[in-house]
N, CA, C and O atoms as a GROMACS GRO file, in nm:
protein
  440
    1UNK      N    1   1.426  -0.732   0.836
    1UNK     CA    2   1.338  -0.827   0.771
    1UNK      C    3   1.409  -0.881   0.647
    1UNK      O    4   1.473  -0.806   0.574
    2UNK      N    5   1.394  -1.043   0.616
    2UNK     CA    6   1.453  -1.085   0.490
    2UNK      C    7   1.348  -1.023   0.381
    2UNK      O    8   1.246  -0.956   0.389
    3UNK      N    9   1.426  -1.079   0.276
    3UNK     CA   10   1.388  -1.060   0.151
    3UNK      C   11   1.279  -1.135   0.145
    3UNK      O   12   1.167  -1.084   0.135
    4UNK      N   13   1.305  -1.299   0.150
    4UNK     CA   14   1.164  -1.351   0.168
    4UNK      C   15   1.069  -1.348   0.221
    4UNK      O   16   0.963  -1.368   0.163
    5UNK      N   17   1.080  -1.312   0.389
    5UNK     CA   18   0.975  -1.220   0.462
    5UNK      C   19   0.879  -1.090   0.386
    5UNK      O   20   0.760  -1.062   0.400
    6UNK      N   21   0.981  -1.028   0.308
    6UNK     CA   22   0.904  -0.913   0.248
    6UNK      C   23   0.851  -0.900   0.123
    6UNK      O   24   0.809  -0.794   0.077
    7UNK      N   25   0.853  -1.051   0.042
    7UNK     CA   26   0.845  -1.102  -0.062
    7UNK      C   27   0.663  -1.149   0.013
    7UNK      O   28   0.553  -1.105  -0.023
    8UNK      N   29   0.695  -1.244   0.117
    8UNK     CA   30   0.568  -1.273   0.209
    8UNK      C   31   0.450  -1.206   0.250
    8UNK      O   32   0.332  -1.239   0.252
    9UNK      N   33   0.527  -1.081   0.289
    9UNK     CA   34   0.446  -1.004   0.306
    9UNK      C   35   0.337  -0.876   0.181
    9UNK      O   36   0.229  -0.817   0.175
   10UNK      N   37   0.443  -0.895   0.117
   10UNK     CA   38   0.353  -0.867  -0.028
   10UNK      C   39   0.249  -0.904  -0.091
   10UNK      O   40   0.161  -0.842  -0.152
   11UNK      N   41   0.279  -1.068  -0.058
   11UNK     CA   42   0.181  -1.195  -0.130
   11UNK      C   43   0.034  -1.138  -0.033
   11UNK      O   44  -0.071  -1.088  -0.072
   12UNK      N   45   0.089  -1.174   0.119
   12UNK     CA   46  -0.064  -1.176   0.161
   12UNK      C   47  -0.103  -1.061   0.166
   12UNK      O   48  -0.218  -1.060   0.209
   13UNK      N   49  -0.044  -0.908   0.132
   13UNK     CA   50  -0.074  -0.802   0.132
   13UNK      C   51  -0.179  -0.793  -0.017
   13UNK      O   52  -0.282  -0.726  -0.005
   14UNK      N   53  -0.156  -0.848  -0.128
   14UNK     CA   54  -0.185  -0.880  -0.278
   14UNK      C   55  -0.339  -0.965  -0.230
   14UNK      O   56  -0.440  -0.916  -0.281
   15UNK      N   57  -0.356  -1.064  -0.154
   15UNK     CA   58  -0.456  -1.178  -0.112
   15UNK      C   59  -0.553  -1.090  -0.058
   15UNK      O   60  -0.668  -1.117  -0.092
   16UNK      N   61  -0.534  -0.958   0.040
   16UNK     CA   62  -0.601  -0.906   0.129
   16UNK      C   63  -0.671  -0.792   0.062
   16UNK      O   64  -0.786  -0.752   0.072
   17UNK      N   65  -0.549  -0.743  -0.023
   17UNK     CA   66  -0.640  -0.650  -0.132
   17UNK      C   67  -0.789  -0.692  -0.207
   17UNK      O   68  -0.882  -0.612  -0.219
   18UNK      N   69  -0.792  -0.812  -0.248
   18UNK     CA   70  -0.846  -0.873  -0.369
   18UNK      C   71  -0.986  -0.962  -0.278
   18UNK      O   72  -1.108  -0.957  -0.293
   19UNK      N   73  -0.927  -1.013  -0.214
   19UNK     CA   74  -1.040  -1.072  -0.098
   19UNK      C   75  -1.019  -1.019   0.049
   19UNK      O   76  -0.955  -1.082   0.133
   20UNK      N   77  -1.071  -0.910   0.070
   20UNK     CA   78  -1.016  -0.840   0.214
   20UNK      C   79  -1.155  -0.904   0.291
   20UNK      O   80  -1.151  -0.846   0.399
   21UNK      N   81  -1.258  -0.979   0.292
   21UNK     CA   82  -1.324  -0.984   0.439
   21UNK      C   83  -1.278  -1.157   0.414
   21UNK      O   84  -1.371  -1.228   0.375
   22UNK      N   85  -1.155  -1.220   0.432
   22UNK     CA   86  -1.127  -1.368   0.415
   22UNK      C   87  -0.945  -1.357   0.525
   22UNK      O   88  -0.851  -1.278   0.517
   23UNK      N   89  -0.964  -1.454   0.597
   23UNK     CA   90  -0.836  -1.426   0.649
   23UNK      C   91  -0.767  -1.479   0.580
   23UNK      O   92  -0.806  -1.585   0.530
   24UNK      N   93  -0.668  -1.440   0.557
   24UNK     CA   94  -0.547  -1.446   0.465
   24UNK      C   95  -0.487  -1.605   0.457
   24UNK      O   96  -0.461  -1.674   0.359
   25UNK      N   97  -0.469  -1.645   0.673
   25UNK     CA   98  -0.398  -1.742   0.702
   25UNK      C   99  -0.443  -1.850   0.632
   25UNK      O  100  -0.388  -1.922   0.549
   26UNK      N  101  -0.581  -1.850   0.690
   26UNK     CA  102  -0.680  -1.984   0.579
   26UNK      C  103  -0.634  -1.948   0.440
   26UNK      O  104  -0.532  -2.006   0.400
   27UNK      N  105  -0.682  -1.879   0.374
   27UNK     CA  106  -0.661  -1.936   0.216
   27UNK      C  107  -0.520  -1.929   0.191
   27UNK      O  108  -0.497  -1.899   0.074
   28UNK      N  109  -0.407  -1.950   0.270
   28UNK     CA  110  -0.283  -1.957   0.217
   28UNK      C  111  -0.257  -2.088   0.256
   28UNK      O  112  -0.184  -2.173   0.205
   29UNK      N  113  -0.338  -2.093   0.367
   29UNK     CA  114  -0.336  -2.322   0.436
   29UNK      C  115  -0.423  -2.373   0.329
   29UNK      O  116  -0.381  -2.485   0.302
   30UNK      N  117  -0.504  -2.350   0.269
   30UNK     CA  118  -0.575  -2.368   0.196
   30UNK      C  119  -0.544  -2.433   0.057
   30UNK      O  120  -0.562  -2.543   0.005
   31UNK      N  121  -0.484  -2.306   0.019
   31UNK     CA  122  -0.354  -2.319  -0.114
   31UNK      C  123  -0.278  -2.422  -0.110
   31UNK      O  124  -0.277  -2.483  -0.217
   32UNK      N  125  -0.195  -2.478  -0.008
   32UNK     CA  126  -0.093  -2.493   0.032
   32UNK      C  127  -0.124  -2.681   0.051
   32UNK      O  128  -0.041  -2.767   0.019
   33UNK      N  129  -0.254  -2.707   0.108
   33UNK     CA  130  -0.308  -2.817   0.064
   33UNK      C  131  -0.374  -2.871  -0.078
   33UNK      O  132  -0.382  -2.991  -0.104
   34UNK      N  133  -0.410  -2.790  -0.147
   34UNK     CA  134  -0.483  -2.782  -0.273
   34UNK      C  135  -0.354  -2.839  -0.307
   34UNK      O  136  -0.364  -2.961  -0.315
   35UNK      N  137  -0.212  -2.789  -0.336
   35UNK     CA  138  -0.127  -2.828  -0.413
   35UNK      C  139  -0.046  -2.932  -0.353
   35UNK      O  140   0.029  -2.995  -0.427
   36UNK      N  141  -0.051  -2.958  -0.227
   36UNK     CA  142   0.049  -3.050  -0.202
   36UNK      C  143  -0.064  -3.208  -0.202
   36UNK      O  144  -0.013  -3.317  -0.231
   37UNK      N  145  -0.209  -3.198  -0.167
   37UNK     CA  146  -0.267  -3.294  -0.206
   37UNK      C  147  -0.396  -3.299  -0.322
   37UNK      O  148  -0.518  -3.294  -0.312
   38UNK      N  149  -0.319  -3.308  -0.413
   38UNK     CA  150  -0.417  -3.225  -0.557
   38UNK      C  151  -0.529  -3.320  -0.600
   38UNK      O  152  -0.608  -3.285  -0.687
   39UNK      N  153  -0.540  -3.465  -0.528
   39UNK     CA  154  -0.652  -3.540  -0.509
   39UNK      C  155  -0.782  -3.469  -0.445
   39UNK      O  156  -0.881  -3.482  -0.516
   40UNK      N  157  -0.794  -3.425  -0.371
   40UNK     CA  158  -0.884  -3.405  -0.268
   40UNK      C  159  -0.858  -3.225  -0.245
   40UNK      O  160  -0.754  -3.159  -0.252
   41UNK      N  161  -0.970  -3.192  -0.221
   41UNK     CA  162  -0.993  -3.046  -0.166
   41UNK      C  163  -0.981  -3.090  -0.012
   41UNK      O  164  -1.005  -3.193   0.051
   42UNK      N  165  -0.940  -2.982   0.014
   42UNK     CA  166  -0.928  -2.972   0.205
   42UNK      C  167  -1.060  -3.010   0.258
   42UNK      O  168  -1.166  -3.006   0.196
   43UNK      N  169  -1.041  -3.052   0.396
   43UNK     CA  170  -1.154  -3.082   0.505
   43UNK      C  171  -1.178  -2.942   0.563
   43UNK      O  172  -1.123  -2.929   0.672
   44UNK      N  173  -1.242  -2.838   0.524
   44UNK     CA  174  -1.293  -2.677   0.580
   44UNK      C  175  -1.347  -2.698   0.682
   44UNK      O  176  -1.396  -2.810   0.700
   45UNK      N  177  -1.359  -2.589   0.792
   45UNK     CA  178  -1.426  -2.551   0.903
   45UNK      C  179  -1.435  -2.400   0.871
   45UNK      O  180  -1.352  -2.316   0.903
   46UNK      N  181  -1.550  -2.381   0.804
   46UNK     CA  182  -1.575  -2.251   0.767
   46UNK      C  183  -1.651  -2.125   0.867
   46UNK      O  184  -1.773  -2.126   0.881
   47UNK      N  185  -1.568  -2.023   0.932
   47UNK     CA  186  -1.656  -1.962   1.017
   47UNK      C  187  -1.721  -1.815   0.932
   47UNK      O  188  -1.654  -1.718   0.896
   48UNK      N  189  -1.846  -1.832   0.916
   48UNK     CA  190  -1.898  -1.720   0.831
   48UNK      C  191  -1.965  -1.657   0.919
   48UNK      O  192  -2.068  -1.694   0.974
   49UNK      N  193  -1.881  -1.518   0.939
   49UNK     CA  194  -1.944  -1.415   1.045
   49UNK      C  195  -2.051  -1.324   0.982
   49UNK      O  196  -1.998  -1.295   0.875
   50UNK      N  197  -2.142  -1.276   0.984
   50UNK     CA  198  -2.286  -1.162   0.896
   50UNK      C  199  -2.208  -1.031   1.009
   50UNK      O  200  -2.123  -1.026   1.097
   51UNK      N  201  -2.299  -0.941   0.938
   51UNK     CA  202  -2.323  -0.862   0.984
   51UNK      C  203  -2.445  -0.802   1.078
   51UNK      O  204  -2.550  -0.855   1.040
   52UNK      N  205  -2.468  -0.720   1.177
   52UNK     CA  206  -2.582  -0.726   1.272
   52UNK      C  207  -2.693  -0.712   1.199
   52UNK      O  208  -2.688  -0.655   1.090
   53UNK      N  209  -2.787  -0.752   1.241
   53UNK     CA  210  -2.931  -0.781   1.144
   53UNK      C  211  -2.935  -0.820   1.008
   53UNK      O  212  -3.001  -0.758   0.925
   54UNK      N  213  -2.867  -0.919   0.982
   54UNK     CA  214  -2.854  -1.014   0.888
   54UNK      C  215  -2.952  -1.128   0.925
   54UNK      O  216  -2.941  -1.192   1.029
   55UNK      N  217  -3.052  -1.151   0.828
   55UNK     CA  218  -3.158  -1.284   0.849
   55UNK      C  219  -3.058  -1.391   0.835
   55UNK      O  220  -3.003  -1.421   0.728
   56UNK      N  221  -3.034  -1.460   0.974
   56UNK     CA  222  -2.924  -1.607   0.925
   56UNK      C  223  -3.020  -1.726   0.916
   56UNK      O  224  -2.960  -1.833   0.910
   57UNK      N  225  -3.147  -1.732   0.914
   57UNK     CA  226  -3.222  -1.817   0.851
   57UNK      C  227  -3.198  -1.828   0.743
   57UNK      O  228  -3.161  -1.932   0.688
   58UNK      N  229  -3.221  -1.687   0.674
   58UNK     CA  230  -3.203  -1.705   0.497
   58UNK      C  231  -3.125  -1.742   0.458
   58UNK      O  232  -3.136  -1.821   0.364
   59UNK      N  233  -2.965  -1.693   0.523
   59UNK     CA  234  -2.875  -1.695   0.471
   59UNK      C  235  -2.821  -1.864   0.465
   59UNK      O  236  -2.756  -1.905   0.369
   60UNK      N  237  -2.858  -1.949   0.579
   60UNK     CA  238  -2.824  -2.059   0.592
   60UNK      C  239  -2.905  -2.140   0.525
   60UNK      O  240  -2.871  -2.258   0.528
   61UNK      N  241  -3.026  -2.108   0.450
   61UNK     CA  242  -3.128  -2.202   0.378
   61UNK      C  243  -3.053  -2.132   0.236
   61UNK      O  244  -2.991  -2.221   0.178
   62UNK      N  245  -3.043  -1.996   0.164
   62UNK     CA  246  -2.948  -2.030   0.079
   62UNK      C  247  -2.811  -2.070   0.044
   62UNK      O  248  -2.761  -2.111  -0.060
   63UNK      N  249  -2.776  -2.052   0.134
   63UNK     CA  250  -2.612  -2.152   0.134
   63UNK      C  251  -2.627  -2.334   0.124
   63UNK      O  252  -2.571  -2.401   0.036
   64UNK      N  253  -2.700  -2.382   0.216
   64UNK     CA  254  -2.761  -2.484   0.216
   64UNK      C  255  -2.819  -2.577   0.064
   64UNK      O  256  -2.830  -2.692   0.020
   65UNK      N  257  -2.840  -2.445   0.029
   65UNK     CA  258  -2.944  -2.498  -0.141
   65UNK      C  259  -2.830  -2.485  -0.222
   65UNK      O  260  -2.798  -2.582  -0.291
   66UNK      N  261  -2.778  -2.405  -0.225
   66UNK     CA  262  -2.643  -2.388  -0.293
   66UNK      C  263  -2.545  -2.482  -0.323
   66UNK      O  264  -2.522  -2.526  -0.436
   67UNK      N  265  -2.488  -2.513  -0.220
   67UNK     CA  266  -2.384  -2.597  -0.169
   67UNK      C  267  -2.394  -2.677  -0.073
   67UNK      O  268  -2.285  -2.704  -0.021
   68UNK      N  269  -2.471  -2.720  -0.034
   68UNK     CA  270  -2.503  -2.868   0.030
   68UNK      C  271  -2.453  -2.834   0.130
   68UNK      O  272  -2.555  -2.822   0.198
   69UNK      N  273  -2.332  -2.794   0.227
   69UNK     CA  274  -2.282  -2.786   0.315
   69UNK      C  275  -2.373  -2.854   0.458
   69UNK      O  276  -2.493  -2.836   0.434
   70UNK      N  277  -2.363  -2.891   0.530
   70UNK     CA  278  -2.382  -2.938   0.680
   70UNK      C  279  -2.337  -2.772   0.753
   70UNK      O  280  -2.254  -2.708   0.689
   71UNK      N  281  -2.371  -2.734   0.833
   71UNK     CA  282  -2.371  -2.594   0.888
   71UNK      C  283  -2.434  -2.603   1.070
   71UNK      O  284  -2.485  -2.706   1.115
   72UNK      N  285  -2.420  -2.513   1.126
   72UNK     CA  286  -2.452  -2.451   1.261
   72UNK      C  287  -2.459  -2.359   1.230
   72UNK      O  288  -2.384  -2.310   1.146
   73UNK      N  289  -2.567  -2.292   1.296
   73UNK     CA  290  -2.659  -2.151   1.281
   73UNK      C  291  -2.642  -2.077   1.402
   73UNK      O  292  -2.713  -2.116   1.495
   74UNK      N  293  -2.548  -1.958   1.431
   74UNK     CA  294  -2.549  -1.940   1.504
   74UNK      C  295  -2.582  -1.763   1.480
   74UNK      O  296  -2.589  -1.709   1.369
   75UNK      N  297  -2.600  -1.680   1.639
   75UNK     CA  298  -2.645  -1.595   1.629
   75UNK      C  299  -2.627  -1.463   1.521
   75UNK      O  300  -2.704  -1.371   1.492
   76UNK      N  301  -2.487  -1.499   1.475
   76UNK     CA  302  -2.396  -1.385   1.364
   76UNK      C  303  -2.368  -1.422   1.279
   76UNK      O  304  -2.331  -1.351   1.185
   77UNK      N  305  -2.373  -1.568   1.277
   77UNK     CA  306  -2.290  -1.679   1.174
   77UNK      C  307  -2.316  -1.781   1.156
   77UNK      O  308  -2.372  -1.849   1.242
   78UNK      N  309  -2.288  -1.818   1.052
   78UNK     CA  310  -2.277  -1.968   1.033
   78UNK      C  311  -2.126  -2.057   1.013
   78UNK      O  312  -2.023  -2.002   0.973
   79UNK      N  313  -2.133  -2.170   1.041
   79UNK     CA  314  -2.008  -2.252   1.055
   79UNK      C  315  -2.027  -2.403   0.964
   79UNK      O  316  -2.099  -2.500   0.986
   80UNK      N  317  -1.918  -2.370   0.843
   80UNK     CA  318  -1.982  -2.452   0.688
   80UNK      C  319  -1.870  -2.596   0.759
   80UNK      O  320  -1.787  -2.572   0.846
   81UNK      N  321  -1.889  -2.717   0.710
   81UNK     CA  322  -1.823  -2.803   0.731
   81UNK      C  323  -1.786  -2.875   0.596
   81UNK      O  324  -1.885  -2.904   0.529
   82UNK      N  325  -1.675  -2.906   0.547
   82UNK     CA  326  -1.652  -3.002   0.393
   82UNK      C  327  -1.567  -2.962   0.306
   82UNK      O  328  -1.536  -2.843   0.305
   83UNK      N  329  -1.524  -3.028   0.238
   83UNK     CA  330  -1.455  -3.021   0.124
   83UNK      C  331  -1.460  -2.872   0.058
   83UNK      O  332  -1.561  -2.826   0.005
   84UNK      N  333  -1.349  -2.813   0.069
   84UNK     CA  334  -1.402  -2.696  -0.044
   84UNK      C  335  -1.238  -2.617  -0.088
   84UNK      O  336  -1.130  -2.616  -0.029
   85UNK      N  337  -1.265  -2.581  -0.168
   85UNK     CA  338  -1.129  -2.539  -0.280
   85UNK      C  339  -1.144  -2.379  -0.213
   85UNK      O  340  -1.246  -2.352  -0.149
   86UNK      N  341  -1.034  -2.277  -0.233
   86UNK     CA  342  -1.027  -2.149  -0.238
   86UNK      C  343  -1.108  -2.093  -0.338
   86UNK      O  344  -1.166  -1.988  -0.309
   87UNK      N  345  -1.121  -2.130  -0.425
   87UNK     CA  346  -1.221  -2.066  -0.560
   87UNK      C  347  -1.364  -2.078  -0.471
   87UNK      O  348  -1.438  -1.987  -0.507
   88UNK      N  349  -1.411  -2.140  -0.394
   88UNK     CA  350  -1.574  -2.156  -0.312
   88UNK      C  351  -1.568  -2.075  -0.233
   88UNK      O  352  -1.661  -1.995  -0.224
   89UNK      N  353  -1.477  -2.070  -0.164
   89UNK     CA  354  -1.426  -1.980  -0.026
   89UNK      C  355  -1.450  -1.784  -0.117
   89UNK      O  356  -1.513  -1.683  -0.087
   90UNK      N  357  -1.372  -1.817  -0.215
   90UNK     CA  358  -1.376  -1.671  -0.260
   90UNK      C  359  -1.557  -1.648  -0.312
   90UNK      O  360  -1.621  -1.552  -0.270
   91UNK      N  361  -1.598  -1.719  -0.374
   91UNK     CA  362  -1.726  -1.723  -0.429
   91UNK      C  363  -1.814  -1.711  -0.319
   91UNK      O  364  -1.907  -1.638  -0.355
   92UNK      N  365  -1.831  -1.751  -0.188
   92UNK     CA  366  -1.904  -1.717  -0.056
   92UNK      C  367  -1.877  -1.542  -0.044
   92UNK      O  368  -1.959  -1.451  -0.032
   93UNK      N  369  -1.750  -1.539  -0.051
   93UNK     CA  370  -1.749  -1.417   0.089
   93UNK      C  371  -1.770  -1.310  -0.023
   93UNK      O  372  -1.753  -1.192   0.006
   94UNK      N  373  -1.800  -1.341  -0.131
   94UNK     CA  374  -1.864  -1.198  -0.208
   94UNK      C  375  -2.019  -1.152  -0.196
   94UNK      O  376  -2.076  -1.077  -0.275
   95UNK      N  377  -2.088  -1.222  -0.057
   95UNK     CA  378  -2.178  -1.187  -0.045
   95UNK      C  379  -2.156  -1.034   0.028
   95UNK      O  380  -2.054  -1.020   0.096
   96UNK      N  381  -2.232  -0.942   0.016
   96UNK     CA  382  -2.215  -0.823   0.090
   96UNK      C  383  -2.252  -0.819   0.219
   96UNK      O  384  -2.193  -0.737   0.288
   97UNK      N  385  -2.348  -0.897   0.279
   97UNK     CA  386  -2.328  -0.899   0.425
   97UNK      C  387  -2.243  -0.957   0.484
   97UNK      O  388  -2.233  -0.923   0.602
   98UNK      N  389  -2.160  -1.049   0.442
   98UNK     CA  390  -2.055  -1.118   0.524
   98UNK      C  391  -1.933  -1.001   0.599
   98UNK      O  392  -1.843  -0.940   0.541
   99UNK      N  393  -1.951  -0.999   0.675
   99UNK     CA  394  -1.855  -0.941   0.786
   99UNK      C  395  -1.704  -0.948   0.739
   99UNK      O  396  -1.633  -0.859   0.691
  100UNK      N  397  -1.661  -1.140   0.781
  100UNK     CA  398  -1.560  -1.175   0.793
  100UNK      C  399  -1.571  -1.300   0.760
  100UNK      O  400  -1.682  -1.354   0.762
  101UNK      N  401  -1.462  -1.365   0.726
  101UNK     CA  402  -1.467  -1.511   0.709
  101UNK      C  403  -1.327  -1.573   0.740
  101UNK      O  404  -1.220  -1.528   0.698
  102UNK      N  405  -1.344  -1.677   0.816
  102UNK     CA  406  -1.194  -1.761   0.935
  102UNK      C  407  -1.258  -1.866   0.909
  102UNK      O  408  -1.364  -1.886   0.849
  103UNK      N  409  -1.136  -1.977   0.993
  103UNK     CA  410  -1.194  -2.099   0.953
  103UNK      C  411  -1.043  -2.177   0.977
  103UNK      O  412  -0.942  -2.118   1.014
  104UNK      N  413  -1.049  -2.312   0.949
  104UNK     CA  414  -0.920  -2.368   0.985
  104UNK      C  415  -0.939  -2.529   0.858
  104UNK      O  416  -1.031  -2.609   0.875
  105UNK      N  417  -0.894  -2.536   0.808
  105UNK     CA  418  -0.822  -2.635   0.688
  105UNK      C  419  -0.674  -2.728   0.724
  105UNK      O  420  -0.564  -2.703   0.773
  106UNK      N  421  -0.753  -2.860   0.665
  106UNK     CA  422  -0.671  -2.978   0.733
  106UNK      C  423  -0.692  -3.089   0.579
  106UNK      O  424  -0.795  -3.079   0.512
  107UNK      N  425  -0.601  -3.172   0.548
  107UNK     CA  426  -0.600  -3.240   0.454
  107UNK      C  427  -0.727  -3.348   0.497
  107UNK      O  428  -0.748  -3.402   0.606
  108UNK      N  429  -0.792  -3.355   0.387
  108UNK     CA  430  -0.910  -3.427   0.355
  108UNK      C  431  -0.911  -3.570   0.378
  108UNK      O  432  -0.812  -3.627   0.331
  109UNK      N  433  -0.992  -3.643   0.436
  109UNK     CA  434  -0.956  -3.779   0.437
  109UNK      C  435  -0.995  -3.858   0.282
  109UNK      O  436  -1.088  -3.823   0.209
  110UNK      N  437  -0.902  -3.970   0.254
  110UNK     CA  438  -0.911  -4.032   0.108
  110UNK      C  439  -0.982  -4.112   0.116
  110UNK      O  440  -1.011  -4.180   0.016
   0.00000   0.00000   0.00000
């Protein structure tokens, strides 16, 4: 393994510590747009997995009130759509029922 590989692997080892129910890959695509297009926050596809017997009514009427988001309600999860920075992403998944959180990030349209 290179140096930079294991330099790499540190970073997202450091990311996973600090926010461990967030996949790593997203908030490093995430990052990675934030700085290369510092106009615009990314276009998110947020997959927010609960945990079993989690009310996702509630959870999607307070997310909703929260943050405006557009969403799909689905049986475990919800799926956020919009603009959103890593600082939101981290601020979500500190809810304690959240399972997991994936998702896929693409530069924002201007």
């Amino acid at each position: 393994m290179s140096q930079i590989e294991a330099q790499y692997n540190e970073f997202t080892n450091a990311i996973t510590q600090t926010v461990s129910n967030v996949d790593v890959n997203l908030l490093v695509k995430m990052m990675y747009l934030e700085r290369k297009l510092p106009d615009a926050p990314p276009m998110v596809e947020l997959v927010v997995d609960y945990n079993s017997g989690t009310n996702m009514q509630n959870k999607s009427e307070a997310i909703r009130a929260k943050y405006g988001f557009p969403m799909n309600v689905g049986e475990h999860g919800l799926t956020l759509v919009g603009q959103m920075g890593v600082p939101l992403v981290e601020e979500i998944s500190k809810d304690r029922d959240i399972h997991f959180i994936s998702g896929k990030a693409t530069p924002a349209s201007y």
